[in-house]
N, C-alpha and C positions, 0 to 999 in steps of 0.2 A: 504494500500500500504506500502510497507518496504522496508526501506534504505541500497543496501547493505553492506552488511561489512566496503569496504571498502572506503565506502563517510560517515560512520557515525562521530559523533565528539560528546565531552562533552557537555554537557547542560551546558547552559550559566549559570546556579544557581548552578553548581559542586563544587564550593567553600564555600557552605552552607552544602555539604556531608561530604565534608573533614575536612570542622572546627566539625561536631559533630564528627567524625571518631575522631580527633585527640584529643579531650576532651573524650570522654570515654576510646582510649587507652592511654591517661596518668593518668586519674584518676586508670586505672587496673595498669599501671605499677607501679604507687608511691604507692599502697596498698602492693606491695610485696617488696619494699625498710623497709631496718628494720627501725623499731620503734624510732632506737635512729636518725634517718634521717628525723623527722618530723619537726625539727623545724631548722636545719641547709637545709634545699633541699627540700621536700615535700611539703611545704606548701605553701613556696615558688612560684615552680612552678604550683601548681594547681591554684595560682590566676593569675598567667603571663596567663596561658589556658583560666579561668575565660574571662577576662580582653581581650585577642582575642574575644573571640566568643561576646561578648557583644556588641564590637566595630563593627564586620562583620554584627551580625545581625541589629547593629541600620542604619551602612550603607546601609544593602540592602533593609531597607524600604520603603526608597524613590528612587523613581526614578527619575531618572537624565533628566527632560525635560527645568531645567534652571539652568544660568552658579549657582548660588545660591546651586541648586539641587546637583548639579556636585562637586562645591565646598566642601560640607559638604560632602557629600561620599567619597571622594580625602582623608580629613583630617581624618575621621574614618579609610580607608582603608591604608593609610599612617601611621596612630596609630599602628594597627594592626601586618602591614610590621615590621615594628622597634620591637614589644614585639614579632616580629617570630625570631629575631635574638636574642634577649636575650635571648627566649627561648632555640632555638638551644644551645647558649652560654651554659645554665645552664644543659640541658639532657646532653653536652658533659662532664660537672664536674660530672654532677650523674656518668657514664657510669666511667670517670676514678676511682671513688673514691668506685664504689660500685659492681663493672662488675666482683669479682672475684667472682670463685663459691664455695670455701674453706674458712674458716675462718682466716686462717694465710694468705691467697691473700686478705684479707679482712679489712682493716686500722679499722673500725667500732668492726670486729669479729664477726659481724653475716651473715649468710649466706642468700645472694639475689637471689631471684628464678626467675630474666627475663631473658629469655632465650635471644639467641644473634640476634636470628627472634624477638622477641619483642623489643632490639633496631634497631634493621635494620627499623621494620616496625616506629619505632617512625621518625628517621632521617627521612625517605622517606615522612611521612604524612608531617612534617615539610617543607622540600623542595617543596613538592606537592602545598602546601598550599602559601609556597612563589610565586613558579611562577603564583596561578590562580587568587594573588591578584594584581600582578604585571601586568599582564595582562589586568585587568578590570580596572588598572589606569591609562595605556594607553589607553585602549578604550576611557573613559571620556575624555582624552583629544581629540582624534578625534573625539566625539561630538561635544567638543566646536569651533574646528576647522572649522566643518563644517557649 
């Protein structure tokens, strides 16, 4: 039997897709930031990504059938929340400091190959990501509620 169209909705685990979405397109984008950006930006942010996904997935181990359960999930997804805003914070320094496509728009001088669709897509995986953890920490609170 199939849902149509338009009663379907995201799986409740869509925040386990968008955290790997958003770790493999940062690990593509920061491989095409130059080289002299590995140790001022790059490296940086692949552990703020790291450092997400590690937090999501130990959160979504357990499930949430005591306030204990709830608790620990809350403070991992809560972790998480916070290093989405640094990260954003830091993609926006990339983006000003590395977004030209000439080397004289270039503070570095070399030339970075993400396209302005490769940051679109990164902002959006970011925000995507905020709202579907922001969500699930609501949810646990109306577990406990109830």
């Amino acid at each position: 039997m199939s849902v149509p169209v338009g009663l379907r909705s995201e799986s409740r685990v869509e925040f386990i897709n968008v955290t790997m979405q958003l770790d493999i397109h940062t690990k593509q984008c920061c491989r095409k930031l130059p080289k002299s950006a590995m140790f001022i930006m790059t490296k940086n942010v692949i552990d703020i990504v790291n450092e997400i996904g590690k937090n999501v997935v130990i959160a979504n181990a357990r499930y949430p059938k005591t306030i204990e359960d709830i608790n620990f999930r809350k403070s991992h997804f809560t972790e998480a929340r916070g290093l989405l805003d640094w990260l954003d914070f830091q993609v926006q320094q990339c983006y000003e400091m590395y977004r030209g496509k000439s080397k004289s728009d270039n503070p570095s001088g070399d030339k970075v190959k993400i396209s302005d669709f490769g940051w679109r897509e990164w902002g959006r995986l970011i925000y995507t990501l905020k709202g579907l953890l922001t969500s699930i920490i609501n949810s646990d609170k109306d577990r406990i509620s109830k």
